[in-house]
C-alpha positions in Angstrom: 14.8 -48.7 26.7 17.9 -46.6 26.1 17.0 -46.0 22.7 13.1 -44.8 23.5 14.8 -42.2 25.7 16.4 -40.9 23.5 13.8 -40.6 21.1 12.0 -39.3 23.8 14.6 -36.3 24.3 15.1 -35.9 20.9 11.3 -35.2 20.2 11.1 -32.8 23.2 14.1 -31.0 22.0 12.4 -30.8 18.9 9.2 -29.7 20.0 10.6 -27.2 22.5 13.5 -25.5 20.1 11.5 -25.2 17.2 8.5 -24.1 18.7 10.8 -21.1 20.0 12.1 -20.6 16.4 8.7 -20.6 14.7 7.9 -17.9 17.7 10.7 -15.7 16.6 10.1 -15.7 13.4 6.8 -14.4 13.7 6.9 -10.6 13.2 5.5 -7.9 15.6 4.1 -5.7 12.7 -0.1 -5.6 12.9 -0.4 -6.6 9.0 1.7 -10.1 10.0 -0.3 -10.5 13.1 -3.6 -9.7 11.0 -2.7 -12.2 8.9 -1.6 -15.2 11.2 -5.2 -14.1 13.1 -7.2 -14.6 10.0 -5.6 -17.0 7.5 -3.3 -15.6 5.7 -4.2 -17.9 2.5 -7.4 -16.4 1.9 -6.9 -14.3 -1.5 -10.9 -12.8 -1.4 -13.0 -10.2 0.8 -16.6 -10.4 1.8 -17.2 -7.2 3.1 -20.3 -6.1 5.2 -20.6 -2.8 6.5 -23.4 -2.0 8.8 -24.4 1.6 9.7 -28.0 2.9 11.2 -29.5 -0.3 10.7 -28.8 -0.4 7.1 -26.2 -2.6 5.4 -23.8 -3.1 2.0 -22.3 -5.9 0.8 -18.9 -6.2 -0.8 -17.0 -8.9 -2.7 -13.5 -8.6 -3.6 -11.1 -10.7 -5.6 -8.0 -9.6 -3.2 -7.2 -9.2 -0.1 -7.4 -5.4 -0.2 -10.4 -3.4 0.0 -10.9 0.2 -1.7 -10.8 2.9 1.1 -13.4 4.4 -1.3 -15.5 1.8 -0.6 -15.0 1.3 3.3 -15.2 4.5 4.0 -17.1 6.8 1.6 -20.5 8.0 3.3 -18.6 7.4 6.8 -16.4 10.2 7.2 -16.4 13.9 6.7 -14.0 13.0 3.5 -12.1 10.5 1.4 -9.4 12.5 -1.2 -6.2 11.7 -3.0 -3.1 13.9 -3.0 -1.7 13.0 -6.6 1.2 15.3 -6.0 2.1 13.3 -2.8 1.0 10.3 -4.1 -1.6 9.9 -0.5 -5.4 9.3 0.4 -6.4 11.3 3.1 -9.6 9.9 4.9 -10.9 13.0 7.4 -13.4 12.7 10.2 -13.6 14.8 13.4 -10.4 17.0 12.7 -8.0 14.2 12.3 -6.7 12.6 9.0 -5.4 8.8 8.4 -3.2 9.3 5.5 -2.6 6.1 3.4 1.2 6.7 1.9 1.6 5.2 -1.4 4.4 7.0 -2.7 7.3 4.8 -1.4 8.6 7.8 0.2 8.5 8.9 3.9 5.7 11.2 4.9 6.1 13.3 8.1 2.5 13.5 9.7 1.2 17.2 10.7 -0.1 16.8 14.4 -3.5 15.9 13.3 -2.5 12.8 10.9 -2.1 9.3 11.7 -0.5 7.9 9.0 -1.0 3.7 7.7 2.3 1.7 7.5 2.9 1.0 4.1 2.3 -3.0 4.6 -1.2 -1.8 5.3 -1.8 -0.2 1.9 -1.2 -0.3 -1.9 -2.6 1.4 -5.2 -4.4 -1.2 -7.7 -5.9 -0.2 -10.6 -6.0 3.5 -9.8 -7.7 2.9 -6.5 -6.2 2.9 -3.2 -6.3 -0.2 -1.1 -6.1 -1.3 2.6 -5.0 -4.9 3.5 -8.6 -6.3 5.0 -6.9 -8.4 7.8 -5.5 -5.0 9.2 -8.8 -3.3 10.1 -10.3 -6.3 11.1 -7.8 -7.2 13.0 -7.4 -3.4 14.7 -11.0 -3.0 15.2 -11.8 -6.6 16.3 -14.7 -6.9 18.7 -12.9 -9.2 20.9 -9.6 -8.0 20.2 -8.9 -7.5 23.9 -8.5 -10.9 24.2 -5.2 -10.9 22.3 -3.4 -8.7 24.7 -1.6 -6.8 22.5 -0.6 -3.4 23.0 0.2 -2.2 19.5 -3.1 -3.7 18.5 -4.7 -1.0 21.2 -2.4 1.7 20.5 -3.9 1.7 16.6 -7.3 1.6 18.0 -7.5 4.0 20.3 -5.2 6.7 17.5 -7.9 5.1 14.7 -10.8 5.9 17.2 -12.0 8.9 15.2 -12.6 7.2 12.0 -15.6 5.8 14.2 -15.8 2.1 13.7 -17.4 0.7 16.5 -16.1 -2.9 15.7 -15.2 -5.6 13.5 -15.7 -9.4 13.3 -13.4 -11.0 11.0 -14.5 -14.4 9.7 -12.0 -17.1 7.9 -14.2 -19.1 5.1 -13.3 -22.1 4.8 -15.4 -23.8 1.8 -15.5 -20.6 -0.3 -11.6 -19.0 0.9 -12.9 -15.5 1.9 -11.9 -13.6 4.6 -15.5 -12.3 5.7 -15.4 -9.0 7.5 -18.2 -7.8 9.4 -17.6 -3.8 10.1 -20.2 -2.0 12.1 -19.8 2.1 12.3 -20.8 3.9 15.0 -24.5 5.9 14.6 -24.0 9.6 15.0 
C-alpha cells in the first residue's frame, strides 16, 4: 500500500512540477504563441485571401508568405528600402515596416514596425511568418485572452484585415490560412 502511495505522489509531483516547467518555457513572443496555436511542424502555406467577394489562392513550400503576395492590391502600397534593407506596406497614413537588415530601426510616429521573428528575406522577396498574422488577426482570437495579441491588432488595424481563420492540415501538413480584407 505504502509503495502505491508513493507512486502516487511521485506521479503528482511529476505531473504538477513539470507541467509548471513546460509552462515557463513557453515564450511570451506572438511568433512562439503563433506557432504553439497552429502546429508549429507544418513546413507549407495554403493561403486564401478573400476580398469583394472574389478570392486567390496560394500555396507555399515554407512557412512564410511574400508580403507581395498578401498584400499587393490591398493597400495603398507595398515597397522595399534597399538602402535600409526594409519593406514598407502603407495604407491609410500608417506604415508597417518589415526590418530585415539585422539592425535596429527607430519607427517615425506613423510606423509600426514587425519584430524580426516575424520576418525574413528568401530568394529576394520578403517574407512574413504565416502563423503570425493568422494568429494576430484570428477571428476568434478573443478567446485566447491575450493582451499582446490585441495590442498588435488593434496597432495592425489599418492594414484592414477584417479576420483570419488559421487551419492545421493534418493529412497534407499545411497550415491553411483563410484571410478576409475588409470591402472599402
Amino acid at each position: 500500500m505504502r509503495k502505491i502511495g508513493i507512486l502516487l505522489l511521485s506521479f503528482s509531483l511529476f505531473f504538477v512540477f513539470g507541467a509548471s516547467i513546460r509552462a515557463a518555457g513557453v515564450s511570451d513572443s506572438i511568433a512562439k504563441k503563433a506557432d504553439h496555436a497552429y502546429n508549429s511542424n507544418l513546413k507549407n502555406t495554403a493561403l486564401t485571401i478573400s476580398y469583394k467577394k472574389e478570392g486567390k489562392q496560394f500555396n507555399y513550400k515554407s512557412q512564410y508568405i511574400p508580403i507581395k503576395d498578401l498584400f499587393s492590391g490591398y493597400v495603398d502600397s507595398v515597397s522595399w528600402d534597399a538602402k535600409k534593407k526594409v519593406a514598407l506596406v502603407e495604407n491609410q497614413g500608417k506604415v508597417f515596416v518589415l526590418n530585415v537588415s539585422g539592425k535596429e530601426i527607430i519607427p517615425l510616429s506613423n510606423q509600426i514596425v514587425a519584430p524580426t521573428e516575424w520576418t525574413r528575406i528568401s530568394k529576394g522577396s520578403v517574407e512574413v511568418k504565416a502563423s503570425v498574422i493568422a494568429y494576430v488577426f484570428d477571428r476568434y482570437g478573443d478567446s485566447y485572452k491575450d493582451k499582446e495579441r490585441e495590442a498588435w491588432r488593434e496597432k495592425l488595424d489599418f492594414l484592414d484585415i477584417k479576420e483570419t481563420d488559421g487551419f492545421p492540415g493534418i493529412r497534407d501538413s499545411y497550415l491553411h490560412v483563410s484571410l478576409t480584407y475588409n470591402d472599402k
